[in-house]
Structure formats: structure tokens, C-alpha cells
C-alpha positions, 0 to 999 in steps of 0.5 A: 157462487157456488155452494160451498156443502156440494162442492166439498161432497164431489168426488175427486177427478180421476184420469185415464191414462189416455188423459195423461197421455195427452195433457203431458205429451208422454207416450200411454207406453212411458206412463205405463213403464212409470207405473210399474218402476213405481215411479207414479201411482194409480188410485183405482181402478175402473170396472173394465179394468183401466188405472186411475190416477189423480191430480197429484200425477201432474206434479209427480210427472214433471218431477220425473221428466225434470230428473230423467235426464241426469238420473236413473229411474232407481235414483228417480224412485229413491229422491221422489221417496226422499220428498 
């Protein structure tokens, strides 16, 4: 079992793009184009210059990918603002 202090002090898991990429299948090009329509949000950054997303990426990517086919990316935007 492990100790429950050193499990809440560990940072929290940031993915490069290239891991999204991979565990979803979607192109680094679409994450990318994501990214900028304000579709997902990076978390940070690294010292080379590469975005950061967190776990939350994965559920706000099915969310995008169940609603693009039947929606524009601005309606996509304006229901992921809706909740």
C-alpha cells in the first residue's frame, strides 16, 4: 500500500502532444488545430518550447470527437463553454 503523504505531493501527469496523439489516434496536426480554435487547453509548457495538457484533455477529446460530426467547431466551442 502506498503511503497516502507521498502519493498526494506528486506532481500531476502532463502529456506531450505526441502521447495524445497516440493514445487517441488524432493527428499532432488536428490537436494542434484544436488547440488554437480553443477547443482543448495546454497546461504549460516545457523548457524546449512543447505544450502540456493534462488528464482532463482525454475527456474533453471524446467530447470533441463525439460532436464533430453533427457540429461546427464555434458550436463545439460555445456547448464545451455551456459544460
Amino acid at each position: 500500500m502506498s503511503d497516502p503523504v507521498t502519493t498526494s505531493l506528486a506532481p500531476p501527469k502532463r502529456y506531450r502532444i505526441g502521447e495524445i496523439a497516440q493514445h487517441t489516434g488524432l493527428s499532432r496536426q488536428t490537436l494542434h488545430n484544436y488547440t488554437r480554435w480553443g477547443l482543448i487547453r495546454e497546461v504549460g509548457w516545457t523548457p524546449g518550447g512543447h505544450r502540456l495538457y493534462d488528464e482532463t484533455v482525454f475527456e474533453r477529446l471524446a467530447r470533441v470527437m463525439t460532436l464533430r460530426p453533427s457540429h461546427s467547431v464555434e458550436q463545439i466551442r460555445q456547448l464545451l463553454k455551456a459544460g
